[in-house]
PyMOL commands that place a pseudoatom at each C-alpha (Angstrom):
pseudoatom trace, name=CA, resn=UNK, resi=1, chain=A, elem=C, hetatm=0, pos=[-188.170, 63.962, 171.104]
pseudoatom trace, name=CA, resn=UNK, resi=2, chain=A, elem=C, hetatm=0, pos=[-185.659, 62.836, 173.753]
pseudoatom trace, name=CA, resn=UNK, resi=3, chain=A, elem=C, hetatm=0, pos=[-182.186, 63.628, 173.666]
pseudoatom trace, name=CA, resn=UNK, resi=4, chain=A, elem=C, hetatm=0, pos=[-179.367, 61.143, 174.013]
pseudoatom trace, name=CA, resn=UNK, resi=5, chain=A, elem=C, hetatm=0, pos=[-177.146, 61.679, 177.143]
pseudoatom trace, name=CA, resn=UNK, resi=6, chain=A, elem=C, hetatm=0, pos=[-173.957, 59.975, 177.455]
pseudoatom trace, name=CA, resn=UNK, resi=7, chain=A, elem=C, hetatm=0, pos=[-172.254, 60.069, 181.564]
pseudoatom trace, name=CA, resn=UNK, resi=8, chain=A, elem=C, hetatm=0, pos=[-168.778, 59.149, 181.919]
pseudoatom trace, name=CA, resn=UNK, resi=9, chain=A, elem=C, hetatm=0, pos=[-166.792, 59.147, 184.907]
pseudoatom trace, name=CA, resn=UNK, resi=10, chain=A, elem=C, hetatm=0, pos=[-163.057, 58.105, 185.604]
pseudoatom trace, name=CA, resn=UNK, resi=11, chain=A, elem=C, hetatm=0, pos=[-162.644, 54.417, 187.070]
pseudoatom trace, name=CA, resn=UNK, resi=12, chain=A, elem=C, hetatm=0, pos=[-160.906, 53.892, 189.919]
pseudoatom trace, name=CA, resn=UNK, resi=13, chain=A, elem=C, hetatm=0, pos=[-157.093, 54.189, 190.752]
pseudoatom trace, name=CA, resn=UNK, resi=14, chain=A, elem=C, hetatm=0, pos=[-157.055, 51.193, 192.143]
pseudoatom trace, name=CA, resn=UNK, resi=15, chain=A, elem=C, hetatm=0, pos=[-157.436, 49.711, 189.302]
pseudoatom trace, name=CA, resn=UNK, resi=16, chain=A, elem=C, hetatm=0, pos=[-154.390, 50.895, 187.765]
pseudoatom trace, name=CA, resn=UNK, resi=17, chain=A, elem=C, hetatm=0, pos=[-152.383, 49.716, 190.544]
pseudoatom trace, name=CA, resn=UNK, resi=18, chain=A, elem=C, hetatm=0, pos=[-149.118, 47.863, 188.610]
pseudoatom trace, name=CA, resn=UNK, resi=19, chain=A, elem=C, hetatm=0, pos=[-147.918, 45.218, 189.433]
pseudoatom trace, name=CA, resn=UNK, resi=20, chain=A, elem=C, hetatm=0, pos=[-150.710, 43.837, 191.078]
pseudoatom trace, name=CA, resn=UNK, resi=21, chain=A, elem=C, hetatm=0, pos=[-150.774, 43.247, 194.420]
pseudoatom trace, name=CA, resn=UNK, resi=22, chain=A, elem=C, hetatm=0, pos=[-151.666, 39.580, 194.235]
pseudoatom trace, name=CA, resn=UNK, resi=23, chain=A, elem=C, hetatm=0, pos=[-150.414, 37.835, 190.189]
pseudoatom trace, name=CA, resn=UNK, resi=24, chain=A, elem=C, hetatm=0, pos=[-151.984, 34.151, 189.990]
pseudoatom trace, name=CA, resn=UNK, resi=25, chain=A, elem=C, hetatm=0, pos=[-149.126, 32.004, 189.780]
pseudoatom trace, name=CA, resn=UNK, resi=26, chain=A, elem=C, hetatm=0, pos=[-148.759, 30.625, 186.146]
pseudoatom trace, name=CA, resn=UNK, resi=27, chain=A, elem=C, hetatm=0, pos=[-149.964, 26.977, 185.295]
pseudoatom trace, name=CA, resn=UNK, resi=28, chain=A, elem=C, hetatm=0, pos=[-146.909, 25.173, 184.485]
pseudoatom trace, name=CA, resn=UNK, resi=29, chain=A, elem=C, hetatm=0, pos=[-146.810, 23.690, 181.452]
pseudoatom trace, name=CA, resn=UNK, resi=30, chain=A, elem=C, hetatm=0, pos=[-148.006, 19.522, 181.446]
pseudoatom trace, name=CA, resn=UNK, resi=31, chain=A, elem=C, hetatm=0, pos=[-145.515, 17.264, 181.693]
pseudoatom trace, name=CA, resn=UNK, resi=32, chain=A, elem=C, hetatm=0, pos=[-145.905, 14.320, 178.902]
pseudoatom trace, name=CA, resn=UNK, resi=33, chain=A, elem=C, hetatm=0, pos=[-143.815, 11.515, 177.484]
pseudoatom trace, name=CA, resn=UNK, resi=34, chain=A, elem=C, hetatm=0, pos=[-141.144, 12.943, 174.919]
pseudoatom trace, name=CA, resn=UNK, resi=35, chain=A, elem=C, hetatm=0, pos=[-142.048, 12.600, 171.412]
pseudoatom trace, name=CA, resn=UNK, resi=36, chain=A, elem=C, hetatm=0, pos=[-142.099, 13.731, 167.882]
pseudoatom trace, name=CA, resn=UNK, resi=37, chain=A, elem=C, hetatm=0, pos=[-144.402, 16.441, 168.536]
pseudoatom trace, name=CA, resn=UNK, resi=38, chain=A, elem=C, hetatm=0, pos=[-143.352, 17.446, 171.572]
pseudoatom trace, name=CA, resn=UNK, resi=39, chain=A, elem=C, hetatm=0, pos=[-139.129, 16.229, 171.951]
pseudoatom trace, name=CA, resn=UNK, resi=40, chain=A, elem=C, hetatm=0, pos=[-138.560, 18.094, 175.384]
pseudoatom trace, name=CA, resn=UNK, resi=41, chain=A, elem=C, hetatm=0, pos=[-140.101, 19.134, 178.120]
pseudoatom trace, name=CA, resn=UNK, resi=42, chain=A, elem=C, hetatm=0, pos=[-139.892, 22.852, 179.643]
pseudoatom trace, name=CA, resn=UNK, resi=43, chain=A, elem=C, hetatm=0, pos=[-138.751, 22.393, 183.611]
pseudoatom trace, name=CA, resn=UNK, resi=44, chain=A, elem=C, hetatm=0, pos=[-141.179, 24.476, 185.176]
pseudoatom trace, name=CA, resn=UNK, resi=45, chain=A, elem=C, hetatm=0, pos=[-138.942, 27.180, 186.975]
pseudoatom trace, name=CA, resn=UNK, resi=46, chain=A, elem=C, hetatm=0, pos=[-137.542, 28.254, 183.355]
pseudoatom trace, name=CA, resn=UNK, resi=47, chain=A, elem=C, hetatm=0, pos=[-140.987, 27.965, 182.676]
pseudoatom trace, name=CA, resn=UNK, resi=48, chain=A, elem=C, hetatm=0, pos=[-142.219, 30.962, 185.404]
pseudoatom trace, name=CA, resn=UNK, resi=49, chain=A, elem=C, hetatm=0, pos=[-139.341, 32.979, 185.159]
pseudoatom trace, name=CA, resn=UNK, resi=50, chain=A, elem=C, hetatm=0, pos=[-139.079, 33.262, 180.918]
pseudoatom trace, name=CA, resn=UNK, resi=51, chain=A, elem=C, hetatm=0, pos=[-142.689, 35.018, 182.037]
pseudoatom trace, name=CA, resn=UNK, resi=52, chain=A, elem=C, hetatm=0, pos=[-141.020, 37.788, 183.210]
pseudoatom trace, name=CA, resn=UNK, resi=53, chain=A, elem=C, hetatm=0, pos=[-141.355, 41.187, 182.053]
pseudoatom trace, name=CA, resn=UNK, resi=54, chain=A, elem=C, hetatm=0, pos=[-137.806, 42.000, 182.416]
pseudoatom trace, name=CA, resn=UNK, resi=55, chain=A, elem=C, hetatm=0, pos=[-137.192, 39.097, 179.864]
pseudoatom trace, name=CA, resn=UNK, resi=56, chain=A, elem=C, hetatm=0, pos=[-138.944, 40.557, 176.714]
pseudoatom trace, name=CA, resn=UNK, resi=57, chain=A, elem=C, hetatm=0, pos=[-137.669, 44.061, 177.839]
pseudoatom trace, name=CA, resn=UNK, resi=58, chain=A, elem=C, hetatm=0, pos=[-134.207, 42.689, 177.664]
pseudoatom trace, name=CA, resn=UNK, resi=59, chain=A, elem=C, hetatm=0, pos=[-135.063, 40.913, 173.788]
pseudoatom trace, name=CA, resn=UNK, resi=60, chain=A, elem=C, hetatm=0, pos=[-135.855, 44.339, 172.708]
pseudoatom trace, name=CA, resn=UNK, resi=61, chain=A, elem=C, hetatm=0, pos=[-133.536, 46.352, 174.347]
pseudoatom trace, name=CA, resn=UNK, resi=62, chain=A, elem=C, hetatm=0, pos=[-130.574, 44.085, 172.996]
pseudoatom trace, name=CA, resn=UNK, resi=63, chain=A, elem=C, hetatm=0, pos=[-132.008, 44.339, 169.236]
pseudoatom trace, name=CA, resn=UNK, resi=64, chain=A, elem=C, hetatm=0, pos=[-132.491, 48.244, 169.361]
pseudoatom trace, name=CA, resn=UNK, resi=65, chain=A, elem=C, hetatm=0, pos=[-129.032, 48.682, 170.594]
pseudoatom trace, name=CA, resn=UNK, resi=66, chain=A, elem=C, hetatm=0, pos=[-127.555, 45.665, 167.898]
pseudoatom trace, name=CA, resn=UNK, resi=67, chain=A, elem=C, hetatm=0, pos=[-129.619, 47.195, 165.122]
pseudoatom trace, name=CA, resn=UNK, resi=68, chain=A, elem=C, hetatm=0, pos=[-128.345, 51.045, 165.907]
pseudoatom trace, name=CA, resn=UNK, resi=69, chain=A, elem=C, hetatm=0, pos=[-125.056, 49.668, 165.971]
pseudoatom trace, name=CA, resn=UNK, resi=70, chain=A, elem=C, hetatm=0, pos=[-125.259, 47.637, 162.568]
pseudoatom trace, name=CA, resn=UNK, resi=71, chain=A, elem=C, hetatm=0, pos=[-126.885, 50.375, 160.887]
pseudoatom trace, name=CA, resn=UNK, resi=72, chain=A, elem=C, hetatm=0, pos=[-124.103, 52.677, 162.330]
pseudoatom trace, name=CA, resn=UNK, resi=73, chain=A, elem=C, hetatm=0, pos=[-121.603, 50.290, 161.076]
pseudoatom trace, name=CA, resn=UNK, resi=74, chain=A, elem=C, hetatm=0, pos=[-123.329, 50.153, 157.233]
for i in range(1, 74): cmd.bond("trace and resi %d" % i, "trace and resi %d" % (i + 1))
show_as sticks, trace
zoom trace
């Protein structure tokens, strides 16, 4: 009867590398006629830049510190 063997090894650091060295740029969103399902649309610079990471850092750092200080307050 054989026995099972299992190898593992660690992957390779450069793989871990973050940011990466060379993002794809973001498709922009497509532009089409205003209308009831769609009433706006997004220019595409707000578009790139809302992808951020700093952006949803900022959303949560500005409800942990708003929700300390309400609870604080109650």
């Amino acid at each position: 009867m054989s026995s099972l063997q299992i190898l593992g090894s660690m992957p390779d650091a450069s793989l871990f590398n973050f940011p990466p060295a060379n993002p794809p740029a973001p498709l922009p969103p497509a532009h089409v006629p205003a209308s009831i399902l769609r009433p706006f649309n997004i220019p595409d610079n707000l578009y790139v830049s809302a992808l951020d990471a700093r952006v949803p850092l900022t959303i949560a750092a500005v409800y942990a510190v708003s929700a300390n200080l309400l609870n604080q307050y109650n």
